[in-house]
N, C-alpha and C positions, 0 to 999 in steps of 0.2 A: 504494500500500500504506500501512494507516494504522500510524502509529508506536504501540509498545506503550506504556501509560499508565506513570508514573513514581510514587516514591514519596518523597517531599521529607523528608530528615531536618532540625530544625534543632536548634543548638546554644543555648541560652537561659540555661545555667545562670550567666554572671556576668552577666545580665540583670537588676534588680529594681527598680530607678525610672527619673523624669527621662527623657531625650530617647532612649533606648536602649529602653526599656518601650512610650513612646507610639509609634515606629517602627513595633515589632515585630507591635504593635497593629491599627493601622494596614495592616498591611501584611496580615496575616489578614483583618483587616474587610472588605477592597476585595478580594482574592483571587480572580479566575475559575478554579478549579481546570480546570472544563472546558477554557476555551478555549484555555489551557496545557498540555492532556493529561497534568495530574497527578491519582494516582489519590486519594489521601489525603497529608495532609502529620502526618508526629510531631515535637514540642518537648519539650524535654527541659528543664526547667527549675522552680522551688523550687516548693511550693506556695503562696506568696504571689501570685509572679507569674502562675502558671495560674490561679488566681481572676481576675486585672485581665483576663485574653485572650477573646477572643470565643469562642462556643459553636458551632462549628460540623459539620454530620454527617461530613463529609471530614476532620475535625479531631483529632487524641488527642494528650493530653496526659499525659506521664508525667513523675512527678517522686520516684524514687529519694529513700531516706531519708536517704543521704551528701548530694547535692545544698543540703536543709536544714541542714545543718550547718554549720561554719567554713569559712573559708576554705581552709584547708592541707586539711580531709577531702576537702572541693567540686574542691579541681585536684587531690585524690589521686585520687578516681574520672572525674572528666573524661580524664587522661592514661590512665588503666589499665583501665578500665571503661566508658566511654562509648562507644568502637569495638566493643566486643562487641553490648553491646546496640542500637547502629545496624544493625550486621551482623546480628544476630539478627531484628528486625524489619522487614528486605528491603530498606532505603533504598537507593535506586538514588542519590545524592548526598547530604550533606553540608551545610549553608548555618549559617558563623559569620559573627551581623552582631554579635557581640561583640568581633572582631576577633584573638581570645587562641585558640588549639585548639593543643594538644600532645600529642591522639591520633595514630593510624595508619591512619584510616579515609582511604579515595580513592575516587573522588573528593570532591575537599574545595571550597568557593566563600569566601572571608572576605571580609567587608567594614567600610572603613575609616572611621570614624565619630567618631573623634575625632584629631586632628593635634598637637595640644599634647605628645603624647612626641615628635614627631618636629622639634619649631621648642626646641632649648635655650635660646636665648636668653630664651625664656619663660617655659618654665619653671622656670629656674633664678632668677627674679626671687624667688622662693619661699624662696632661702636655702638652708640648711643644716635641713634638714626633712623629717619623714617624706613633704609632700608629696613634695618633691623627688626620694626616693627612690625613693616609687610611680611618679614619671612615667619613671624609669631603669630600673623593672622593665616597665613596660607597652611601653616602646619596646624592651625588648630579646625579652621574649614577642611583643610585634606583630610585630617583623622577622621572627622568625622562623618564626612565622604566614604568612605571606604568601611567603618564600620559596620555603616548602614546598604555597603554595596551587594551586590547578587553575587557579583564577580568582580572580578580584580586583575587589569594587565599588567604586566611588572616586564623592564626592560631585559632586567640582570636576575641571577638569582643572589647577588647582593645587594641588591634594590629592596630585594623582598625580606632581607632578613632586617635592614635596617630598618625599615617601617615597619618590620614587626615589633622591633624591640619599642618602639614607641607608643602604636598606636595598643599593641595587645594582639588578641586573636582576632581572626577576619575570616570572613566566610571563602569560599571557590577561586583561589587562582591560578592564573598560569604565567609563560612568559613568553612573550613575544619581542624578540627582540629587532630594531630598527632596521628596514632592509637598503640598499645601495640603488640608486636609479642609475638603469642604463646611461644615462650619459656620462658617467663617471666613468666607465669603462672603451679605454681606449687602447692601440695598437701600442707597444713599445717607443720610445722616440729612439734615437741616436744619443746617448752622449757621450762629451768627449771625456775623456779620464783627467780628473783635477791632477794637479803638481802644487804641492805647498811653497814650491820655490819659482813657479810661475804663475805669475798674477795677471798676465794677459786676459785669462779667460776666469775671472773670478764666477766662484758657485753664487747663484742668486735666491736665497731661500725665503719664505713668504709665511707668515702666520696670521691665517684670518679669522679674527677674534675679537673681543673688546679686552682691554686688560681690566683684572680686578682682583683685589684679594684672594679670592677662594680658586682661581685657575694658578695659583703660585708658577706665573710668569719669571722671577727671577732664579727658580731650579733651572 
């Protein structure tokens, strides 16, 4: 007997650049809805961000007027309004890869994509700082995000052990860890063999990053 087709909600809205955006991306782009036996997938997320996502027929994209907004209106309708309208539009699941959901929708999937609220020692190199303070709200909304999650995707299985020791025990996970997109993979170049005693052809090496405390750039 063939299983009924599904309809994949996900969560987007504190979604908008950087390694969270190209994921999400990504992860549409490559998408087999079929071989998955999903029927369509909806993303709920800014109109910034649903311009960056791919086009596809299986695909809708909604992005509510709160969503555009501040931060404080964006987790007022996320918490209050965004389980309705999952509910409303048939979502047989849930999927936050933003790791933060403080609806009532279930079933619920989060997944853990950034570790820096949950290593203090790290964070707090930061000081006495608004950073410091956002990585004290995000680990205390992550925790309990994932408490309350169905499932749980985790990069690393050291990802997984570290929020565990923090948040406690947690329901179903696995690991999924980040995959490479084709265009990364290219033929060999030519190069030529450095000499330390010739500098004609110096090595050109490239680090693209922001600097910051916690990437300890000066090792």
């Amino acid at each position: 007997m063939t299983e009924p087709e599904i309809c994949v909600g996900i969560d987007a809205t504190n979604i908008s650049s950087g390694g969270g955006l190209t994921h999400l991306f990504e992860l549409l782009e490559n998408l087999k809805p079929k071989e998955l036996n999903i029927r369509k997938v909806i993303v709920w997320s800014s109109s910034n961000t649903n311009k960056k996502l791919p086009d596809k027929d299986w695909l809708i994209k909604k992005s509510p007027s709160a969503i555009n907004k501040n931060i404080v209106i964006r987790t007022i309708w996320q918490t209050f309004f965004l389980s309705k309208s999952v509910k409303k539009n048939n979502c047989d699941v849930l999927f936050v890869p933003g790791g933060i959901y403080l609806g009532s929708f279930k079933p619920m999937v989060s997944m853990s994509q950034n570790l820096l609220p949950f290593d203090k020692t790290e964070f707090l190199r930061f000081g006495f700082s608004r950073t410091t303070l956002r990585f004290i709200l995000l680990r205390i909304f992550q925790s309990r995000t994932f408490k309350k999650s169905d499932g749980i995707i985790f990069l690393t299985k050291y990802a997984r052990e570290v929020v565990r020791r923090v948040v406690g025990d947690f329901s179903a996970s696995t690991i999924i860890s980040h995959g490479i997109s084709s265009k990364f993979f290219l033929e060999p170049k030519k190069h030529n063999h450095f000499n330390l005693e010739n500098h004609s052809k110096p090595i050109k090496i490239i680090y693209v990053s922001i600097i910051n405390h916690y990437k300890h750039q000066w090792n």
